[in-house]
Residue frames as qw, qx, qy, qz and C-alpha x, y, z in Angstrom:
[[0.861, 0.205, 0.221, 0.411, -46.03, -26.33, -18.77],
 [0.218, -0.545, 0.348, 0.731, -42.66, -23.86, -19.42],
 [0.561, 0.780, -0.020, -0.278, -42.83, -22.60, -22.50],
 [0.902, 0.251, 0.208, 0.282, -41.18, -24.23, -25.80],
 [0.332, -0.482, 0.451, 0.674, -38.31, -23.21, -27.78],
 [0.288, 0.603, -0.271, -0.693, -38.56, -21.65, -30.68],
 [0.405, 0.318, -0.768, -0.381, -37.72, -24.89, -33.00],
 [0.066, 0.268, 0.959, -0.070, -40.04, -27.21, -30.44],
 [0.412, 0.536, 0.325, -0.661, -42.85, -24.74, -31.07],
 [0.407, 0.310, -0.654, -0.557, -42.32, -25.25, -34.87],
 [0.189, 0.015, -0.970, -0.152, -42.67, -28.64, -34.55],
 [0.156, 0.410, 0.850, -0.292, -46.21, -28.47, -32.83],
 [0.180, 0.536, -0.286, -0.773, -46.86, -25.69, -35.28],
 [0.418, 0.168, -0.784, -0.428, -46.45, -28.33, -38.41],
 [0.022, 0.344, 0.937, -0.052, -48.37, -31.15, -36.31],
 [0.237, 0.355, 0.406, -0.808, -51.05, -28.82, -35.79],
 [0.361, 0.518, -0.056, -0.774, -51.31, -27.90, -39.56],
 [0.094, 0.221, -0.956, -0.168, -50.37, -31.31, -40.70],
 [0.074, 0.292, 0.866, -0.399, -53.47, -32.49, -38.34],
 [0.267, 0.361, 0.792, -0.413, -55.84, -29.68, -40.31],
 [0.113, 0.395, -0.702, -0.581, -54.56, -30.03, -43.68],
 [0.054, 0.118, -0.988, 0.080, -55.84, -33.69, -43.11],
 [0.820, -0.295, 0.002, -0.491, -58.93, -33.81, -40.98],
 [0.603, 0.048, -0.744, 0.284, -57.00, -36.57, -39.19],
 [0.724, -0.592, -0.312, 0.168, -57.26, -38.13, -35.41],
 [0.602, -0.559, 0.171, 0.544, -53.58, -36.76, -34.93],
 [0.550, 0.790, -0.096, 0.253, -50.84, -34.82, -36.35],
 [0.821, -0.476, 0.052, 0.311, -47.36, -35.01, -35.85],
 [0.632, 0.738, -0.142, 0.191, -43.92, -33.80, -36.70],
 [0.851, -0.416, 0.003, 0.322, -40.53, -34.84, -36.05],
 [0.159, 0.875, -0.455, 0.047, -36.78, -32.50, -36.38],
 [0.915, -0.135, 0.063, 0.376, -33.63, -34.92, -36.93],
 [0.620, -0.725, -0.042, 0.298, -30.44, -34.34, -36.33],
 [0.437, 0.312, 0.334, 0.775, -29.56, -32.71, -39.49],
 [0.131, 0.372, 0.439, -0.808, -32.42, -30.14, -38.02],
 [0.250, -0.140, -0.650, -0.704, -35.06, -31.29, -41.29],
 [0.459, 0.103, 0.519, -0.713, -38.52, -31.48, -40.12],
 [0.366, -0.131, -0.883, -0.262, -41.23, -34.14, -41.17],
 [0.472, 0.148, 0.414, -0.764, -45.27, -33.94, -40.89],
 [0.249, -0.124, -0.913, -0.298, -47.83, -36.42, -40.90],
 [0.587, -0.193, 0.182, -0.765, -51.19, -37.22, -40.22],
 [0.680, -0.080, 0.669, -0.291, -52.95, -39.98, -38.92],
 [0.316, 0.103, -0.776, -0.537, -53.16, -43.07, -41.88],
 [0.516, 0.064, 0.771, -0.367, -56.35, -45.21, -41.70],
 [0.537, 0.316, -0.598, -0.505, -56.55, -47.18, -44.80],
 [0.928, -0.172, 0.070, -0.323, -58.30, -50.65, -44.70],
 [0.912, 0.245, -0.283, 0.169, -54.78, -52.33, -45.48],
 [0.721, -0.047, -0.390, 0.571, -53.05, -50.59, -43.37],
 [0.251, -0.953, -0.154, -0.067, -52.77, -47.94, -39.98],
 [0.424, 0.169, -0.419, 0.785, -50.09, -45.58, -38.43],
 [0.219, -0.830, -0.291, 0.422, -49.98, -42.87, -35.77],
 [0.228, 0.957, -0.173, -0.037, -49.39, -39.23, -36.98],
 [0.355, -0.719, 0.592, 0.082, -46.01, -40.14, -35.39],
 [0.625, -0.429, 0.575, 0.308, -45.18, -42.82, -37.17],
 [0.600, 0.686, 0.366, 0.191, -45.76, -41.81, -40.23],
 [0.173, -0.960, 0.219, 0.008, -43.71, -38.81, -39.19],
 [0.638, -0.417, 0.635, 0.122, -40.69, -41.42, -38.60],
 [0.734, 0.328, 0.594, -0.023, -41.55, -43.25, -41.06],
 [0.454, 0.884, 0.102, 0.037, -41.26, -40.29, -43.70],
 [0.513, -0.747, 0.421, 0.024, -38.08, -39.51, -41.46],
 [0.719, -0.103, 0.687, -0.012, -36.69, -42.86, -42.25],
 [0.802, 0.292, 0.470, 0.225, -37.14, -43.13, -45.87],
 [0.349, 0.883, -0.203, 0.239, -35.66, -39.36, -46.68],
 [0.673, 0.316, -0.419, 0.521, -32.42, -41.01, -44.73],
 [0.298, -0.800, 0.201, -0.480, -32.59, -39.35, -41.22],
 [0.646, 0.210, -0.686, 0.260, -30.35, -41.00, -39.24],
 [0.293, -0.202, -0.648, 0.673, -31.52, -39.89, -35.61],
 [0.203, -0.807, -0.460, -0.310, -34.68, -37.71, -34.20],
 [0.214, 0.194, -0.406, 0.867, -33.86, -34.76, -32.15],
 [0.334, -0.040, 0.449, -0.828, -37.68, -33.68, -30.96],
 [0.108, -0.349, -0.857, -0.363, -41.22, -34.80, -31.75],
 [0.357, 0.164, 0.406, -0.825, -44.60, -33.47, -31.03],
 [0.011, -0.468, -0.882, -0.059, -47.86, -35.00, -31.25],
 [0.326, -0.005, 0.218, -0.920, -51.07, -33.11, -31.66],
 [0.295, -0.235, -0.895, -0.237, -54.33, -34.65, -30.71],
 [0.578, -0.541, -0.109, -0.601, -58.05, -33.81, -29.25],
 [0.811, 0.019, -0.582, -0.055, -57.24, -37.27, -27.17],
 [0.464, -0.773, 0.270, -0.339, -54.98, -36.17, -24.62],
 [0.701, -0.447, 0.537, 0.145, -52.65, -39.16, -24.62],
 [0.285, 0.519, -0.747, -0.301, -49.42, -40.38, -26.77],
 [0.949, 0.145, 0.020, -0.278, -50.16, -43.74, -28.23],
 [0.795, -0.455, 0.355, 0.190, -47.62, -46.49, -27.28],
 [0.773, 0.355, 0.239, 0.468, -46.83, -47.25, -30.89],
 [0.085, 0.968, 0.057, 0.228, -46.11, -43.54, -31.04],
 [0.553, -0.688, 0.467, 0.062, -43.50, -43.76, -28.23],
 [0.869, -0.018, 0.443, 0.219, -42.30, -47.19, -29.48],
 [0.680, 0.608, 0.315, 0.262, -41.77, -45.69, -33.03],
 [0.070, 0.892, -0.305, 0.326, -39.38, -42.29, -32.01],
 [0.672, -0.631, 0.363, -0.132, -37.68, -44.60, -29.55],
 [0.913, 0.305, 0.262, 0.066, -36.91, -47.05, -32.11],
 [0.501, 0.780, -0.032, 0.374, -34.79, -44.10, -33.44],
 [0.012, 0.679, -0.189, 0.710, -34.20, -41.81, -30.36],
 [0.529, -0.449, -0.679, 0.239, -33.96, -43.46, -26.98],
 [0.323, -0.394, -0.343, 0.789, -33.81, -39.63, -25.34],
 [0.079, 0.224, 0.363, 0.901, -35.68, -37.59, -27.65],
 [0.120, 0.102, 0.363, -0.918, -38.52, -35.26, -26.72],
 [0.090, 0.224, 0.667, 0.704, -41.83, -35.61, -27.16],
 [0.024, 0.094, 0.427, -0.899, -44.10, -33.23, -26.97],
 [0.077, 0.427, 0.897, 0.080, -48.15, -33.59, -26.53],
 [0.031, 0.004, -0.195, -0.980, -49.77, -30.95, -27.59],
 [0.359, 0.536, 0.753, -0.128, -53.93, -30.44, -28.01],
 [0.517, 0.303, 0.338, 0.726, -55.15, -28.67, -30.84],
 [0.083, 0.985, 0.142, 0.047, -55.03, -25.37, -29.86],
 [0.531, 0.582, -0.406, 0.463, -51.24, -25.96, -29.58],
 [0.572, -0.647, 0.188, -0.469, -51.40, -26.52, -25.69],
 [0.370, 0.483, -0.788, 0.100, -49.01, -27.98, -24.40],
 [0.759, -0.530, -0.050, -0.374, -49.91, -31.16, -21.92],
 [0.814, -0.435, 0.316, 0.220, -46.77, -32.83, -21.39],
 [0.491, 0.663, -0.562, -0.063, -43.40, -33.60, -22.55],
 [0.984, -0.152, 0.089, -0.012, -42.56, -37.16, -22.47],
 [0.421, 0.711, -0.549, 0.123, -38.44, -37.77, -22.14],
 [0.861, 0.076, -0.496, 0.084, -36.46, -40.47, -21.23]]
């Protein structure tokens, strides 16, 4: 993988620490196009689940972001969960996202 840029490394930076802040499955964090940043971890509450990522959105979303420039995902897993995709798309049909494991390794970037 090519090294990141400086402001997509942040962003797998915050999932990382987001992810072991937590003890969560995942950690995520998204830059919109104001360039604010937003980190989440994984929810698993008996009433209700996200992905890191959409919580990420989600947080996104309710502090008024109006568009997603990157994303990044960290996870042990090795693969972006659909809702994940589904949930930055919703926002960002072209936005990056980038899969990270957690040592910050990059394994892909996923773009439209």
């Amino acid at each position: 993988m090519p090294d990141l840029e400086a402001e997509d490394q942040k962003l797998v930076t915050l999932a990382r620490s987001s992810r072991a802040r937590t003890q969560a499955a995942e950690g995520a964090a998204i830059r919109d196009t104001d360039g604010r940043t937003y980190a989440a971890g994984t929810v698993d509450q008996p009433s209700f689940k996200l992905t890191a990522l959409q919580a990420a959105v989600a947080a996104a979303v309710s502090s008024g972001a109006e568009g997603i420039e990157a994303a990044a995902v960290v996870t042990a897993e090795g693969l972006l969960k659909e809702a994940s995709v589904h949930a930055v798309r919703d926002i960002a049909a072209n936005a990056p996202i980038i899969l990270a494991d957690p040592s910050g390794e990059v394994l892909k970037v996923l773009s439209r």
